[in-house]
N, C-alpha and C positions, 0 to 999 in steps of 0.2 A: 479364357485366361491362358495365358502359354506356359508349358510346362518349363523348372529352368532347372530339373533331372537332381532334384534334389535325394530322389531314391524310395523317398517315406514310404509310397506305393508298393515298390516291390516288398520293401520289406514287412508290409504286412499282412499279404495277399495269405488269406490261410489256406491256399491249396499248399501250401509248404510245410504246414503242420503235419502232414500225413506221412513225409518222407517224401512225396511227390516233390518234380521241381518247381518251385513256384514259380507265375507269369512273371518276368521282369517286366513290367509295364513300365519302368523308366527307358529302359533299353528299346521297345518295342515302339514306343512314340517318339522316340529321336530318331532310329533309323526310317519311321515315316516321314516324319519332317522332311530329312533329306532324302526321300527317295530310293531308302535301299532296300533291300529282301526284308522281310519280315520272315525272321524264323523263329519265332517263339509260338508254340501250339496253341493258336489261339481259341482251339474248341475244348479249351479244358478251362477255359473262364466258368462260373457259376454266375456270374453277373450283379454280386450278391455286395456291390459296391463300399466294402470295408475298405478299398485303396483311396476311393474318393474322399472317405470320412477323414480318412491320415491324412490328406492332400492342401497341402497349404494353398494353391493357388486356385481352387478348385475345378481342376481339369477333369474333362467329363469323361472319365477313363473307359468306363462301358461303351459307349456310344463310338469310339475311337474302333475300340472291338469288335463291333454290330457293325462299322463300315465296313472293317476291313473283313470279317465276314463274307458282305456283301461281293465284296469280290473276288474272294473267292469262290463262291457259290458262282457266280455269272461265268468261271474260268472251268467249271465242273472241277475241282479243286477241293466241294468239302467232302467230311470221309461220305461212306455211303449209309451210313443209319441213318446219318443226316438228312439225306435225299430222299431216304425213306419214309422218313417223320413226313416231311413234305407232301409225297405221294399219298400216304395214309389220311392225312386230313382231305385233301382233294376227294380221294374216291369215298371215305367214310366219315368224313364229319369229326374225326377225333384221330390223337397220335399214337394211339394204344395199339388199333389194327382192331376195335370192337366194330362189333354190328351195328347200323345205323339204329337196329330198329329194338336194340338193346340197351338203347342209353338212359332208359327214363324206366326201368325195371323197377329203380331203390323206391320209387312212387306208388308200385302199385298198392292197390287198396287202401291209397291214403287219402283219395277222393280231392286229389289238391286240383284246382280249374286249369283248364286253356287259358293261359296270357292272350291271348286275341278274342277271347270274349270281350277283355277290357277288362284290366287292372290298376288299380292305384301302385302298387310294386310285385316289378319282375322281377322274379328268382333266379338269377345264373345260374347253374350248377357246377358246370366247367367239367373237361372232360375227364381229370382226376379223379374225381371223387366220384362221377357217373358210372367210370366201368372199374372201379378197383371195391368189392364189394367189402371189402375191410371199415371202407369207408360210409357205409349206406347206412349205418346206425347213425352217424356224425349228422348228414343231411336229412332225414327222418326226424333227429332230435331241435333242427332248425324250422324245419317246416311246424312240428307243434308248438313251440315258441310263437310263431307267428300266428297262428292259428289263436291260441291263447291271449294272441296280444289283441286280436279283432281283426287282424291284417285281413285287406282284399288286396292277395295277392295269386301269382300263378306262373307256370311256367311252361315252355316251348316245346317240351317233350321228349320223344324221338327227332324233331325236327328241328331242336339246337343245334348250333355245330360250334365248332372250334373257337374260340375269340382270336387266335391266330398268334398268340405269344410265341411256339415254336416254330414259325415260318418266319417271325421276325427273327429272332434267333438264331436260325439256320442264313436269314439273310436275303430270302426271295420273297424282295421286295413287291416283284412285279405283281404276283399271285396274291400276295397280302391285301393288296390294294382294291383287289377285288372281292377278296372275304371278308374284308370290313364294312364295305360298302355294301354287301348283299348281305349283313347280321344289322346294319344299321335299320335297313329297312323293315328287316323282319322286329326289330325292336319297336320300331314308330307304330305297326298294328295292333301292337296291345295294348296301347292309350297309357301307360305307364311312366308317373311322373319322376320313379326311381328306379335303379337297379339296385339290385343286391346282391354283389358277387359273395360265391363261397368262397373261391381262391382271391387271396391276394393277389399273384399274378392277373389272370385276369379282370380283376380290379383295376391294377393296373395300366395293363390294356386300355381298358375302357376311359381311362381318367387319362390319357398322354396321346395315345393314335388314334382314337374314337373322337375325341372331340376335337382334334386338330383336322379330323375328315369328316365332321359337320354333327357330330353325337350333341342332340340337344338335352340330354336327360342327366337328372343329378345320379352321380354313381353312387355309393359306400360298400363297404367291405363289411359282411356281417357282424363285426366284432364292434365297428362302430353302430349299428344297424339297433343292435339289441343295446348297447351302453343307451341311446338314446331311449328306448322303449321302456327302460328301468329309470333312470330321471326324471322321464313322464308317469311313472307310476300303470304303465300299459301290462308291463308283470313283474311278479316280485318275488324273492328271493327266500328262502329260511333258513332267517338268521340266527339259526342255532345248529344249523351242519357246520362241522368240522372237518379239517382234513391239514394234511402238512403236503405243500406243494410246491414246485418251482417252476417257471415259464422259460418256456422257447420263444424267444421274438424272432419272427421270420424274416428275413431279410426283406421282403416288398411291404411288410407293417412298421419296421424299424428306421430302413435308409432311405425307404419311396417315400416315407410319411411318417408321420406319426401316432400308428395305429397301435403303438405298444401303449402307448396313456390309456386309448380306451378300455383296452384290456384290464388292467391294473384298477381302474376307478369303476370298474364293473363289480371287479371282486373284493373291492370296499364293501360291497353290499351284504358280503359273508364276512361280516368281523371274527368272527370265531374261525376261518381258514386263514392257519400260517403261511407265508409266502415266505421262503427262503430263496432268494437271486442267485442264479450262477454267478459266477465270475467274471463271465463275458454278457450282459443283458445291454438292453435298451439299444442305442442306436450303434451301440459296441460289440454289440449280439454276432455269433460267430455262424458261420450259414451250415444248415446242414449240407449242404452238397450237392444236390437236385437241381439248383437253375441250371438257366442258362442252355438245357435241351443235357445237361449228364445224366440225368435219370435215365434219358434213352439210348447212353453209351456204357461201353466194359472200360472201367478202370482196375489194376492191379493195386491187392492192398488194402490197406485199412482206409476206410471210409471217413470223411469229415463229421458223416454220424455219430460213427466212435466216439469219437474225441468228444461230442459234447454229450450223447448219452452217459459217459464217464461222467463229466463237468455237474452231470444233474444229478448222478448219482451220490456225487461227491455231499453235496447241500444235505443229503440228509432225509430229504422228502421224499414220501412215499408212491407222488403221481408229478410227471411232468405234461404240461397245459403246453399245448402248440393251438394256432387257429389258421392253419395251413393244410393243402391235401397231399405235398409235395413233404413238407417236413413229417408227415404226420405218419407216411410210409415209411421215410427213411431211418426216423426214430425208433417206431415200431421193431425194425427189420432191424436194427445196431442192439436196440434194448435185448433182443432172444440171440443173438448171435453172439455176444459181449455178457450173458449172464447175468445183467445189470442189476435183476431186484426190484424194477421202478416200473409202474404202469408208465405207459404214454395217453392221453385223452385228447381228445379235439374239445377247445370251449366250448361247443354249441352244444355235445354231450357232457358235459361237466353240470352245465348251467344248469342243463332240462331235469337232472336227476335231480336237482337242488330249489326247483320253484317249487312255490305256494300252490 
């Protein structure tokens, strides 16, 4: 669809909540059209597509961004963490700058199999929640879910690597192309008729450049993964925990899809937990800040976290539920730095305190 600079985009791009200046994405795709400079910082996008949602026409404002990226990356033009990100996945498997042979620690002694034995489903882990040990309760609390549910399932190890989100991100494409196609194959050996990503992002991934570059296997995003296994009656819930709570929908569950429903009709299953909604939810859900490759950049200032660790604060409730490894830090890291008052939980830990 052609954009015809109606403005709506910029103006609700929320890197402009912060005081930051916001992308003028109207500004930024007319001077494309015509061929002039692009000067607006296009590496402080989040990707986190709330301009597309305002977009009357529905121009794919991201992907506008991800080109022009792209050329600047091919121009050696992006900054250098950028490039670094890049390097890092190439020689280590991950954009952290972890050990290869560090990535599958949060497993030990939890006796989960090798996916190349031959699985019914493969566990992604993604590189987030692999080396950020904050998070290795989150993934521990998935894997016994699965375990409980009867799941034959398993995972890659130390011998996972990247899904390759922030090399699309950064724009190098070239390299991409080859770590997709060399994760594809490592996924066809485990005879694996699903994936189950932990990150959304990487969910992602797998459901847009994976199966456009030959991905035969059905993906879901764990939060869909388990809402199915409780319908089935595979595990079940006790429905007499309480709690008062509000959700973070991430931007790759809310505007990539709609993985905020399954969230929500999961925890129908705990009648007695209040859900009070921020302000900004569901497919209007405001990003914490982290795509897009900002995680692995220095910004000045208060943080997109802020603003919604407040927003969650605000509701009243005593635990705010993300099912991200990207929100789930940034949350964390706003909640102790903002004084908020409010636990942060990952679903997969939430749920696992709360089965039968």
């Amino acid at each position: 669809m052609e954009c015809f600079q109606c403005g709506a985009c910029t103006a609700t791009c929320p890197i402009g909540y912060m005081g930051e200046e916001p992308i003028d994405a109207r500004n930024m795709i007319r001077r494309a059209q015509i061929g002039l400079e692009i000067t607006q910082n296009i590496w402080n996008c989040s990707t986190c597509r709330l301009c597309e949602e305002s977009c009357p026409r529905g121009v794919k404002i991201v992907n506008v961004i991800l080109g022009l990226r792209q050329l600047e990356f091919e121009e050696r033009k992006a900054p250098e963490k950028v490039e670094k990100i890049v390097w890092d996945i190439y020689e280590n498997g991950n954009p952290w700058g972890g050990k290869k042979t560090d990535r599958a620690k949060w497993a030990e002694g939890m006796d989960i199999k090798d996916a190349r034995e031959g699985v019914d489903v493969l566990l992604y882990v993604g590189c987030d929640a692999a080396y950020n040990k904050d998070l290795h309760r989150s993934l521990k609390s998935l894997a016994n879910i699965m375990k409980k549910a009867g799941i034959n399932f398993g995972i890659l190890g130390n011998d996972e690597r990247c899904c390759g989100e922030p090399v699309r991100n950064a724009g190098e494409n070239g390299y991409l192309e080859e770590l997709v196609n060399d994760n594809i194959k490592e996924f066809e050996k485990t005879g694996a008729k699903k994936i189950v990503a932990f990150s959304p992002h990487c969910g992602n991934m797998f459901l847009s450049t994976y199966k456009k570059m030959g991905l035969n296997i059905e993906v879901e995003h764990y939060s869909e993964f388990i809402n199915e296994l409780i319908n089935e009656g595979r595990i079940k819930l006790n429905e007499e925990a309480r709690g008062k709570i509000t959700i973070h929908d991430p931007c790759y569950l809310s505007r990539y899809g709609d993985g905020y429903k399954d969230i929500r009709e999961t925890l129908s299953f705990l009648p007695k937990v209040e859900i009070d909604e921020m302000e900004d939810s569901g497919k209007g859900s405001i990003c914490c800040g982290g795509g897009g490759n900002r995680m692995f950049m220095d910004f000045e200032g208060k943080r997109l976290s802020d603003f919604r660790i407040i927003q969650a604060r605000d509701t009243g409730a005593d635990t705010v539920l993300t099912a991200c490894p990207i929100c789930n830090m940034n949350l964390n890291d706003s909640s102790k730095v903002n004084s908020a008052g409010i636990n942060v939980k990952e679903l997969s830990e939430y749920l696992e305190e709360r089965m039968k």
